[in-house]
C-alpha atoms as an extended CHARMM CRD file, in Angstrom:
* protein
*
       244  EXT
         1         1  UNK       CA              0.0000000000        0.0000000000        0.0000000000  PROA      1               0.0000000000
         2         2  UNK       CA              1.3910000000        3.2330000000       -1.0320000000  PROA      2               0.0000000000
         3         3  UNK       CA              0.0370000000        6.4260000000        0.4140000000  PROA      3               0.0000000000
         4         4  UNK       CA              1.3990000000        9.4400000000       -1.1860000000  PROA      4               0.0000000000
         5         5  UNK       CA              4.0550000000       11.5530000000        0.6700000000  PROA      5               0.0000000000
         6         6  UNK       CA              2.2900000000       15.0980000000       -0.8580000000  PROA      6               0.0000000000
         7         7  UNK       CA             -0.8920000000       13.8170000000        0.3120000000  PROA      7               0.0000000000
         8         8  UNK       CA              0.6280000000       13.8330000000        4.0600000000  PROA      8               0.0000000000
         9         9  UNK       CA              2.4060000000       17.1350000000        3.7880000000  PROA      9               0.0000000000
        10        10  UNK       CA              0.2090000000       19.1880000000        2.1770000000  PROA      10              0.0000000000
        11        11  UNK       CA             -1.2900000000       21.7930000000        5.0640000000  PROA      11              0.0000000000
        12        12  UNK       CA             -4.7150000000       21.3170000000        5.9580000000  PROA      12              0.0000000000
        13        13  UNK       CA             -6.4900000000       24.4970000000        5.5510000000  PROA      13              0.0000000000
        14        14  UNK       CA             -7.3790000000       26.3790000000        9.2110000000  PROA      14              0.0000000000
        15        15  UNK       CA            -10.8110000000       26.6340000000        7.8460000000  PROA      15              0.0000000000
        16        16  UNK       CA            -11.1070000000       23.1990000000        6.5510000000  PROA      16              0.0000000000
        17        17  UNK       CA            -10.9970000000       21.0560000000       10.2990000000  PROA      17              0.0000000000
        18        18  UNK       CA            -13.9230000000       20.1740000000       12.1540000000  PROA      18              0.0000000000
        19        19  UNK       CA            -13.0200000000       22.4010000000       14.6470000000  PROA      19              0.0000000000
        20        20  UNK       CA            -13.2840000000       25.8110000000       15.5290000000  PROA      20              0.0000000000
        21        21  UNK       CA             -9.4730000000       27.9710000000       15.3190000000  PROA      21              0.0000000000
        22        22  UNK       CA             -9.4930000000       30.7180000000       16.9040000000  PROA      22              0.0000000000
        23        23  UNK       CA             -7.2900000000       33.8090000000       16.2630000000  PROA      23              0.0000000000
        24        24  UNK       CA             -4.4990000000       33.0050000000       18.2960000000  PROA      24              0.0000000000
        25        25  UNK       CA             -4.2170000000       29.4790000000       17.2840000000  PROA      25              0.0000000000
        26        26  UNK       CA             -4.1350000000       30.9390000000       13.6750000000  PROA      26              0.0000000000
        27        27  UNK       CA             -1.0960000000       33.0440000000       14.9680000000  PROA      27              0.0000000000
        28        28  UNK       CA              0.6030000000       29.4880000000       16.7390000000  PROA      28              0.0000000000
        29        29  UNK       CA              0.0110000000       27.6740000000       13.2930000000  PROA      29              0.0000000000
        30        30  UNK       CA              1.0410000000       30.4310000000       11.1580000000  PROA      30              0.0000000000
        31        31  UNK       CA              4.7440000000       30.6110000000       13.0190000000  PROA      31              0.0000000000
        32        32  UNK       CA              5.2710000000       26.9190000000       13.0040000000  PROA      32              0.0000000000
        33        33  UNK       CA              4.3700000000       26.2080000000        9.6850000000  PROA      33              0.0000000000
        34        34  UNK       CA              7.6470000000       25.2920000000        8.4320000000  PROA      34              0.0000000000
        35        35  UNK       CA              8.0360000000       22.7170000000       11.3650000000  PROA      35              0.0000000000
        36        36  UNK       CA              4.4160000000       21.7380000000       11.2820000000  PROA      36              0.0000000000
        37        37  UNK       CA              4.6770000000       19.9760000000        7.6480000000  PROA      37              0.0000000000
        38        38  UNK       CA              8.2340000000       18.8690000000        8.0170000000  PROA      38              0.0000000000
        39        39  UNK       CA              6.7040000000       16.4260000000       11.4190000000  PROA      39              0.0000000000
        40        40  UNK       CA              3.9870000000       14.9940000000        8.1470000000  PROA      40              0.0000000000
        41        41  UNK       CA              7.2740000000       14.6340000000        6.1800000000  PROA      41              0.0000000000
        42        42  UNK       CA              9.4630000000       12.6680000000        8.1950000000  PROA      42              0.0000000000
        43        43  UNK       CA             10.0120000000        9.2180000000        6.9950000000  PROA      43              0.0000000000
        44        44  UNK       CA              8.7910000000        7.2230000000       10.2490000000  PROA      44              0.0000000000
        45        45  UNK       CA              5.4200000000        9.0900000000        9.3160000000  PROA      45              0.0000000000
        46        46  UNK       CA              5.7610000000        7.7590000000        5.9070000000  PROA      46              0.0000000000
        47        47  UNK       CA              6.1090000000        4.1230000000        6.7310000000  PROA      47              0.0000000000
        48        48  UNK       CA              4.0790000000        4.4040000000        9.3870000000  PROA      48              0.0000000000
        49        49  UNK       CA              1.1690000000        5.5420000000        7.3760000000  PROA      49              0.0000000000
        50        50  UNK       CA              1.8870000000        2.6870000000        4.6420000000  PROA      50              0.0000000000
        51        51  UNK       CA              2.6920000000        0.2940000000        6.9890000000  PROA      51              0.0000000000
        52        52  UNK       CA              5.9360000000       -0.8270000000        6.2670000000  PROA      52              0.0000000000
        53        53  UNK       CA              7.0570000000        0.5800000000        9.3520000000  PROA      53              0.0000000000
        54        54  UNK       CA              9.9220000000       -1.6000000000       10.6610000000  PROA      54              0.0000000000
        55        55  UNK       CA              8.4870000000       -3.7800000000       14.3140000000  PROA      55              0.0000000000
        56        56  UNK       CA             11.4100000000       -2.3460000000       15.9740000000  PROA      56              0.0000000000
        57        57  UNK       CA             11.0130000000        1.4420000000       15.2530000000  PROA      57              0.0000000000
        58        58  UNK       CA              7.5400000000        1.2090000000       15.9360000000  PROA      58              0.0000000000
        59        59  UNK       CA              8.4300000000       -0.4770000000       19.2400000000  PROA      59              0.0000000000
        60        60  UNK       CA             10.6870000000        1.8480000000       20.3520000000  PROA      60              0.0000000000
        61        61  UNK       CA              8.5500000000        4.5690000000       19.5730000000  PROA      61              0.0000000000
        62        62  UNK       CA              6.0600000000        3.4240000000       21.5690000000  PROA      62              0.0000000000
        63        63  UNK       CA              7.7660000000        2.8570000000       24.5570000000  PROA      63              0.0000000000
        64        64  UNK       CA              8.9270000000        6.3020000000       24.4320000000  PROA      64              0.0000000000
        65        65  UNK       CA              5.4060000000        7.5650000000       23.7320000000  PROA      65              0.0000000000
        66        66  UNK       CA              4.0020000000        5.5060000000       26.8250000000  PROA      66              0.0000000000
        67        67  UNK       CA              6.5570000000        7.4590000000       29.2560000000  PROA      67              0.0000000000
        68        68  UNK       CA              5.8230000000       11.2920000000       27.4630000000  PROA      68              0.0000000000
        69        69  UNK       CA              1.9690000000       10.2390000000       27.7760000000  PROA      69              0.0000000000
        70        70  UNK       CA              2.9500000000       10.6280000000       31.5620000000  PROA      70              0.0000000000
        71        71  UNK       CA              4.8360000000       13.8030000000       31.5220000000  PROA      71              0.0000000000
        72        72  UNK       CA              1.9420000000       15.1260000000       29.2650000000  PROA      72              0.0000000000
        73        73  UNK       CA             -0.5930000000       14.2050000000       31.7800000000  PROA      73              0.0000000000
        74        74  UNK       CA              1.4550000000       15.7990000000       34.4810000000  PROA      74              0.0000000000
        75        75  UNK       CA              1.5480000000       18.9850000000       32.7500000000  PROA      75              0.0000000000
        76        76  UNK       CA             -2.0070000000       19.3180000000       31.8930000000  PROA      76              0.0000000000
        77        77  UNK       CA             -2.9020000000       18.6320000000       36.0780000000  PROA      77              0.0000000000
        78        78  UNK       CA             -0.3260000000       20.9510000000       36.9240000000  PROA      78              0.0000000000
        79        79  UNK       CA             -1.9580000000       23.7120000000       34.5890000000  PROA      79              0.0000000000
        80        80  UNK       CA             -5.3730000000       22.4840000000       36.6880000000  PROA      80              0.0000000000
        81        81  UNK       CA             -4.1660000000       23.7950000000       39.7890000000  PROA      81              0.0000000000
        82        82  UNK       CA             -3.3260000000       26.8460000000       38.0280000000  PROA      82              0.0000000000
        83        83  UNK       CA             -6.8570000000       27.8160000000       36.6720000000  PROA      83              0.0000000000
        84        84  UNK       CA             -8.9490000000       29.7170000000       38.3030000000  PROA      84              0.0000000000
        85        85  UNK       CA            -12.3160000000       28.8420000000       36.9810000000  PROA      85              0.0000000000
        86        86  UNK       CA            -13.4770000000       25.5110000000       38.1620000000  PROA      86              0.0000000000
        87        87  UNK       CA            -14.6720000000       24.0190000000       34.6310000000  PROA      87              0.0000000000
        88        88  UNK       CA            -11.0100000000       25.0440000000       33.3980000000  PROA      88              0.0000000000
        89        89  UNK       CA             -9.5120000000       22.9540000000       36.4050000000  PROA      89              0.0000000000
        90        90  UNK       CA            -12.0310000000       20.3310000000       35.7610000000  PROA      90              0.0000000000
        91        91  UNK       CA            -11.5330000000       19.9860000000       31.7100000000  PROA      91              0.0000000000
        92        92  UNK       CA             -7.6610000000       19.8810000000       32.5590000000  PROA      92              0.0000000000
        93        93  UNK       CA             -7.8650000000       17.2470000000       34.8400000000  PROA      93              0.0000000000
        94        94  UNK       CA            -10.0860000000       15.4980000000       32.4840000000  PROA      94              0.0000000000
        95        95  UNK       CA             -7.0550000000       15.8290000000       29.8100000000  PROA      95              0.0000000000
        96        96  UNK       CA             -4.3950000000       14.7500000000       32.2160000000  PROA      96              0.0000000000
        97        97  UNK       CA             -6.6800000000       11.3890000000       32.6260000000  PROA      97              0.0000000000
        98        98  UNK       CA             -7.0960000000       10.8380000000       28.8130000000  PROA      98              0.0000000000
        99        99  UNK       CA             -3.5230000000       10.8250000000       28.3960000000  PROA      99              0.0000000000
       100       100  UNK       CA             -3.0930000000        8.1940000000       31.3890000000  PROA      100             0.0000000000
       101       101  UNK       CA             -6.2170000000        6.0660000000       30.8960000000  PROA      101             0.0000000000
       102       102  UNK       CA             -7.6710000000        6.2080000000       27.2700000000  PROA      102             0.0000000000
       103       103  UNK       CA             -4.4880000000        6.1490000000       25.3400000000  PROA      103             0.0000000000
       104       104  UNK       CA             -2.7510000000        3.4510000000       27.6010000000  PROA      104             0.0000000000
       105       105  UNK       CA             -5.5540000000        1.1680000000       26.5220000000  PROA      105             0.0000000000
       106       106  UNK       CA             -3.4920000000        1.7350000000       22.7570000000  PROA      106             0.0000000000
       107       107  UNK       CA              0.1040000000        1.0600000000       24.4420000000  PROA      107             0.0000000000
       108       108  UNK       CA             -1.3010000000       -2.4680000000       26.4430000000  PROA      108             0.0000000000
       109       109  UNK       CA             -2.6100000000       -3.4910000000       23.5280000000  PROA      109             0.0000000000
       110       110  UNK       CA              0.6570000000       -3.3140000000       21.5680000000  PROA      110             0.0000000000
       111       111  UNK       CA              2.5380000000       -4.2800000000       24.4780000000  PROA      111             0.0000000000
       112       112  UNK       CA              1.3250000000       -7.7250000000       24.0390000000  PROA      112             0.0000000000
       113       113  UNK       CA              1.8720000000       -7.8750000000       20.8530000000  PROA      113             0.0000000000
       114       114  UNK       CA              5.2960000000       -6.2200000000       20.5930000000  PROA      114             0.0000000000
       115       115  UNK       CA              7.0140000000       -7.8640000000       23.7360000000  PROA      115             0.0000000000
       116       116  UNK       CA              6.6740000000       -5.0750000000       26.3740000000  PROA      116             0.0000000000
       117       117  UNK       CA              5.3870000000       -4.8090000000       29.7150000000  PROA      117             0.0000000000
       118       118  UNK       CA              4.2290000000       -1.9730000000       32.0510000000  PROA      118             0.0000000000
       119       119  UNK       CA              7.4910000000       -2.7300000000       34.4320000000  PROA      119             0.0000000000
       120       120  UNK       CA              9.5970000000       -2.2480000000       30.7230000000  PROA      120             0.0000000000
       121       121  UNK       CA              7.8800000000        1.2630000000       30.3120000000  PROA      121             0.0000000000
       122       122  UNK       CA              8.7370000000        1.7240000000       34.2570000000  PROA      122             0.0000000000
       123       123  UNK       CA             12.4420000000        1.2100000000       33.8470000000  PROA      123             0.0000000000
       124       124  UNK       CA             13.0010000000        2.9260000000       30.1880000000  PROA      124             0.0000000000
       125       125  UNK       CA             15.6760000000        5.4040000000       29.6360000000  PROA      125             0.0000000000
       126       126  UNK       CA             14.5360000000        8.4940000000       28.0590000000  PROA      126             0.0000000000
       127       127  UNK       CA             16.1460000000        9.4150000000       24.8320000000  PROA      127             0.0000000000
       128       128  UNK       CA             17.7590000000       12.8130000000       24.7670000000  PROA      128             0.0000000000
       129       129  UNK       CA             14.6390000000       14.0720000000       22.5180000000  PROA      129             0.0000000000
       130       130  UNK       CA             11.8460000000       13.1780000000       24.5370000000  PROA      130             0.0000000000
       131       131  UNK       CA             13.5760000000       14.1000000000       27.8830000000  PROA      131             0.0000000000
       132       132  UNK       CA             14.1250000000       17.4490000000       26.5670000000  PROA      132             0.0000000000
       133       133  UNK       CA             10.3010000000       17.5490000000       25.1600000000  PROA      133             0.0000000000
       134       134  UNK       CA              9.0920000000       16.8260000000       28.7160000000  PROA      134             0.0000000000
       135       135  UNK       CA             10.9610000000       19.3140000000       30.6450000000  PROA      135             0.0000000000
       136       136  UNK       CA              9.5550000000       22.2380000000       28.2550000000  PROA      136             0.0000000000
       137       137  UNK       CA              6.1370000000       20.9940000000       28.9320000000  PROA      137             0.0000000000
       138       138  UNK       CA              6.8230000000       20.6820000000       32.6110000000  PROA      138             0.0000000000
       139       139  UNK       CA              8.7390000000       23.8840000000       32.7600000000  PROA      139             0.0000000000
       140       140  UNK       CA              5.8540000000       25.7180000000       31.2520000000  PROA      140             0.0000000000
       141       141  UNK       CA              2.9190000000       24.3390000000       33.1460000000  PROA      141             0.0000000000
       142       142  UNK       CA              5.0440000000       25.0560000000       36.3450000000  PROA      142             0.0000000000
       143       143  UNK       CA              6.5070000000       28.8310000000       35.6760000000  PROA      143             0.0000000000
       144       144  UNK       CA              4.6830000000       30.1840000000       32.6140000000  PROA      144             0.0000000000
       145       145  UNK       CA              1.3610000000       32.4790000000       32.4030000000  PROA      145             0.0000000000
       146       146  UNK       CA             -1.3380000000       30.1210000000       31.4910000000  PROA      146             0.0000000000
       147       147  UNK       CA             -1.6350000000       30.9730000000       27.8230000000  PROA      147             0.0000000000
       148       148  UNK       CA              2.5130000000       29.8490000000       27.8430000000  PROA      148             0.0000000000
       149       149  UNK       CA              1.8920000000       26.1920000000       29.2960000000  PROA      149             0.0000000000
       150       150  UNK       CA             -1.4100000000       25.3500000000       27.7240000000  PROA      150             0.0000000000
       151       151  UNK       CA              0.6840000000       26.4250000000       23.9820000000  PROA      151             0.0000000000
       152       152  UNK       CA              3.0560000000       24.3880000000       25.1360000000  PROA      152             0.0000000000
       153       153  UNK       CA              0.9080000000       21.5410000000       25.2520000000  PROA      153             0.0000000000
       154       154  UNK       CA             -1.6120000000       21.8290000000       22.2350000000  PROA      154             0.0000000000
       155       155  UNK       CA              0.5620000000       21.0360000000       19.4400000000  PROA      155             0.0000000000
       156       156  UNK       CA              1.1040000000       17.5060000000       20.7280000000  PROA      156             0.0000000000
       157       157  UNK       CA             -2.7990000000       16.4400000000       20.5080000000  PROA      157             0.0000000000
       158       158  UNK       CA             -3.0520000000       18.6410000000       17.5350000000  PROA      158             0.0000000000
       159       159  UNK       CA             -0.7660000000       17.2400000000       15.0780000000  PROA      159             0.0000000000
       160       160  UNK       CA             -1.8680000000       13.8410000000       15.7010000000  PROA      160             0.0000000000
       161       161  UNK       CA             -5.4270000000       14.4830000000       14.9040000000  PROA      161             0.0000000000
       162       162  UNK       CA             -4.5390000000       16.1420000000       12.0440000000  PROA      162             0.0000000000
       163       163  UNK       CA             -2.4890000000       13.7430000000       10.7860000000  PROA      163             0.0000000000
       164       164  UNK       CA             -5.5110000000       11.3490000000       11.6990000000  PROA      164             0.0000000000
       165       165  UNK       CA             -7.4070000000       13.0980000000        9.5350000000  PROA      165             0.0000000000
       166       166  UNK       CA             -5.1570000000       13.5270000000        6.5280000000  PROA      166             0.0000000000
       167       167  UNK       CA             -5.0180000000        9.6700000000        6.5430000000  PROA      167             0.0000000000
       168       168  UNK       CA             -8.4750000000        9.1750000000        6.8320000000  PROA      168             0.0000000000
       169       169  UNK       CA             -8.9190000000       11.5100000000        3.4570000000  PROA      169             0.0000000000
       170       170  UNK       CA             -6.2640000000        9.3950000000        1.8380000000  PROA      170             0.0000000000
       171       171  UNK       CA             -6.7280000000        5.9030000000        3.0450000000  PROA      171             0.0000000000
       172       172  UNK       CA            -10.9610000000        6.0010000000        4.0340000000  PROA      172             0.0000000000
       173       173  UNK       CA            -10.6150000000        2.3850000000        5.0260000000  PROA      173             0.0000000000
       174       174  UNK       CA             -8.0350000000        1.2840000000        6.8520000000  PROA      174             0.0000000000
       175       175  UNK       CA             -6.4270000000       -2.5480000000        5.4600000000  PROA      175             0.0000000000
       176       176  UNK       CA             -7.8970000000       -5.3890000000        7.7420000000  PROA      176             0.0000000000
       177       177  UNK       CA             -3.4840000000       -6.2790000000        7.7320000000  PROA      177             0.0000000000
       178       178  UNK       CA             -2.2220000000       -3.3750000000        8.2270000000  PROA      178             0.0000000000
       179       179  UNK       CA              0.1510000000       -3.7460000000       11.0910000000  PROA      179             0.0000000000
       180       180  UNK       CA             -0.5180000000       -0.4800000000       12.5030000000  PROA      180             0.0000000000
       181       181  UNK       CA             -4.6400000000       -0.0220000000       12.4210000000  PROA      181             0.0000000000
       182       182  UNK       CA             -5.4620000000        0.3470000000       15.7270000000  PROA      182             0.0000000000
       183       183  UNK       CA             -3.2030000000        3.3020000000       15.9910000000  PROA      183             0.0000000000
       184       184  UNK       CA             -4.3630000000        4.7940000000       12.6950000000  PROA      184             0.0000000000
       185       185  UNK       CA             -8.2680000000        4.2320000000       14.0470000000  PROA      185             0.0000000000
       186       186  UNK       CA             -7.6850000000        5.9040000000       17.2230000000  PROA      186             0.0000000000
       187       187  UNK       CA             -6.0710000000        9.1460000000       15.7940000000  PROA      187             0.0000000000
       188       188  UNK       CA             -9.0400000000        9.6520000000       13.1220000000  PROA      188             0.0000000000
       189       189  UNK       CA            -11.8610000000        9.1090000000       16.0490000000  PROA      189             0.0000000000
       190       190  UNK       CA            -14.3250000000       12.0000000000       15.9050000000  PROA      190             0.0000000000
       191       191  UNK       CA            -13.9640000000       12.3730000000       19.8000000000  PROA      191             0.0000000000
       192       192  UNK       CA            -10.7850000000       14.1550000000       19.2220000000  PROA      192             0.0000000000
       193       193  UNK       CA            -12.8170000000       17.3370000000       17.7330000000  PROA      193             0.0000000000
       194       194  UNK       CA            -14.7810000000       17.9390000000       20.5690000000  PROA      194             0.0000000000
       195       195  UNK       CA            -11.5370000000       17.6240000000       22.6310000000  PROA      195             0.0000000000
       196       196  UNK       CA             -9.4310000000       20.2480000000       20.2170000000  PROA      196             0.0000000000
       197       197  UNK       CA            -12.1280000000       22.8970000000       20.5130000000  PROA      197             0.0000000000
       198       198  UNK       CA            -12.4870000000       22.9890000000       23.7780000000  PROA      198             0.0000000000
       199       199  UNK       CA             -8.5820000000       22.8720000000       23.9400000000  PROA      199             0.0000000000
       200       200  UNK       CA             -8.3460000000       26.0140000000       21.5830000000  PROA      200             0.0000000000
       201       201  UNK       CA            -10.9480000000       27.4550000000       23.4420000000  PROA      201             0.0000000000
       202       202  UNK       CA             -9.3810000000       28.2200000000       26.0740000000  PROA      202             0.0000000000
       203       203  UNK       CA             -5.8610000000       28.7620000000       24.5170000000  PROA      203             0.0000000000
       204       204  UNK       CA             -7.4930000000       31.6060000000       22.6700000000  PROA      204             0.0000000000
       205       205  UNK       CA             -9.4820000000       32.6770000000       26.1730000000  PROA      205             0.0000000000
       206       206  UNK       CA             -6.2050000000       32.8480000000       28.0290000000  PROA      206             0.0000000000
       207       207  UNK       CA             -3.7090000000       34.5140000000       25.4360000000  PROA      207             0.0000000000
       208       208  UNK       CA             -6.5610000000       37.5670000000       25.5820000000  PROA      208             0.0000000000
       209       209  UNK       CA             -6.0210000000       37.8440000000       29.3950000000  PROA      209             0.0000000000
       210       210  UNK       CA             -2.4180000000       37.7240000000       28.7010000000  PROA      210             0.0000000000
       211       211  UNK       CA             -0.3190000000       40.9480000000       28.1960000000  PROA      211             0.0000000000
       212       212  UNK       CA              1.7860000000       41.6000000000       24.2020000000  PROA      212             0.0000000000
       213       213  UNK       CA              4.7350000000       39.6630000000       25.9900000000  PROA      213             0.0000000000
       214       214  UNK       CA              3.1860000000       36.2320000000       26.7400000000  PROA      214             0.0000000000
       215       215  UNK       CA              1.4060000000       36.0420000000       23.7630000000  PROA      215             0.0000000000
       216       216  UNK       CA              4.5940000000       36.2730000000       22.1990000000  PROA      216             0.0000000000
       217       217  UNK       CA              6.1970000000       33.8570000000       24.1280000000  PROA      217             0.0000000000
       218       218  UNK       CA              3.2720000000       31.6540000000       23.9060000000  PROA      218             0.0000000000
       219       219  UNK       CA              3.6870000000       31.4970000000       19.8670000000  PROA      219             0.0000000000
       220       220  UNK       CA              7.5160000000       30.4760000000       20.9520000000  PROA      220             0.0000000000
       221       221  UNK       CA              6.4750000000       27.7930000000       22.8960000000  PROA      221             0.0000000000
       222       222  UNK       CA              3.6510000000       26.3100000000       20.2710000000  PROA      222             0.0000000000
       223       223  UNK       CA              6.7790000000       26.3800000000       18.1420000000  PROA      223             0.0000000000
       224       224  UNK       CA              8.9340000000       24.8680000000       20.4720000000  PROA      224             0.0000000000
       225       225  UNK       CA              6.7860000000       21.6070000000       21.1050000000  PROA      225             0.0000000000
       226       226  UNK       CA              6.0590000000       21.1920000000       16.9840000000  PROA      226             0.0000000000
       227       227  UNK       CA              9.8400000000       21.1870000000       16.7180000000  PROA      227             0.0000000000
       228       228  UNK       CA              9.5630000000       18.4220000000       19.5440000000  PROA      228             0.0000000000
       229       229  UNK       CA              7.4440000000       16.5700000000       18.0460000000  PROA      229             0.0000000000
       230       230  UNK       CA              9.4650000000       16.0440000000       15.3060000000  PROA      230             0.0000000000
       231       231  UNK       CA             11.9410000000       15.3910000000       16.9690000000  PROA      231             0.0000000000
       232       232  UNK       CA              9.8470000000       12.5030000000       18.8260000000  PROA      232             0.0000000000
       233       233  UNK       CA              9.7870000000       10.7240000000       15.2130000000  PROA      233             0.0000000000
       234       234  UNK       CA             13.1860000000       11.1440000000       15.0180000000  PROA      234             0.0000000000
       235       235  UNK       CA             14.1050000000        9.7030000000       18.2140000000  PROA      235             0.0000000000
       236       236  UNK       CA             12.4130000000        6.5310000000       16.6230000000  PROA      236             0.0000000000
       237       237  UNK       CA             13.5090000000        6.3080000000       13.2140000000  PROA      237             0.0000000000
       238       238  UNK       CA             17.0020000000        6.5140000000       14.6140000000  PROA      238             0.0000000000
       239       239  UNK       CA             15.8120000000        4.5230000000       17.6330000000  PROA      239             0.0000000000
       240       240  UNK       CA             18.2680000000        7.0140000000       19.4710000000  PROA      240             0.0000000000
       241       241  UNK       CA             20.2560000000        6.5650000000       22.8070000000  PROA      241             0.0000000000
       242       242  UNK       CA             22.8190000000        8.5260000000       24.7870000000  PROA      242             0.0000000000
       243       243  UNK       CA             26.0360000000        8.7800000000       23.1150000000  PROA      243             0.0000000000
       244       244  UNK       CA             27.8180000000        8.1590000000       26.3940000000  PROA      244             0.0000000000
């Protein structure tokens, strides 16, 4: 199965998703172009999305994911007990569980499959990449305005469901073989729409209680984590370690 590498990269208009984007997501997207289509590029994408992903790569990735999926979590319920409206604190917590419960469901499932168990997520090194994407969510959620932290975090959710959705245009039904279509169901689920609005919601709501200067940084930090996240395919494709 080939699906076409154009197809991936090509942007998906800000007035084409199922979701509402507000101004200042507009702004996010419109600085991190460049690194937003390069994370479609990337090669591990590629296979991924045909694939022929190698068991390995897609194992290591994984693994990785599994242990971010915690630091993500942590960030969003450290930006809960940062919020001072009680539906923010609540929809943050509510994020912070998604990551730990409803995507885990996804990493057990290969787990058994790939040769991993929860005490082999437990005990993994971090690679350099996905340490360093961590402690810039972490750092943000714990010393940044709000409008900083919660930038910090959106690209993560919102790449994938975009590139959930760019396979879904090219590849409507997923092969009963592929290797990889559990992950490529879960990333085109409808669910994730409701989730991104109410996640750009409040990005947009918070950068217009912020003053010129955290806005600014905010765009920095949406920029930031995009460059992250390709790094995070990266990490896999190279299956990269410490060099010492």
């Amino acid at each position: 199965m080939s699906v076409s590498a154009d197809a991936l990269e090509a942007p998906t208009p800000l007035d084409a998703y199922p979701f509402a984007v507000p101004p200042f997501a507009v702004r996010c997207m419109e600085a991190a172009h460049d690194a937003w289509g390069a994370a479609f590029g990337h090669p591990f994408v590629q296979a991924l999305a045909e694939g022929s992903l190698a068991t390995d790569r897609f194992r290591f990735y994984q693994m990785q994911d599994a242990r971010y999926l915690e630091a993500f979590a942590d960030a969003a319920a450290l930006i809960a007990t940062r919020c001072p409206r009680p539906a923010d604190k609540e929809w943050f917590i509510d994020a912070a569980r998604l990551a730990l419960v409803v995507e885990r469901e996804l990493h057990a499932e290969y787990g058994a499959t790939l040769g991993y168990t929860p005490d082999d997520i437990r005990t993994l090194t971090l690679t350099p990449n996905n340490r360093a994407y961590q402690d810039h969510m972490i750092r943000q959620a714990q010393t940044a305005s709000l409008v900083e932290a919660t930038a910090a975090l959106t690209p993560c959710p919102w790449l994938y469901v975009d590139l959930g959705q760019r396979l879904a245009r090219v590849l409507p039904e997923i092969p009963d073989d592929h290797p990889y279509a559990d992950w490529l169901a879960t990333y085109r689920d409808p669910s994730f729409n409701e989730y991104m609005d109410h996640l750009l919601t409040r990005l947009q709501r918070f950068a217009e209680a912020a003053d010129d200067a955290a806005r600014q940084r905010a765009v920095a930090a949406f920029r930031t984590s995009v460059r992250y996240e390709w790094m995070f395919w990266e990490q896999a494709w190279t299956q990269q370690a410490w060099p010492v």
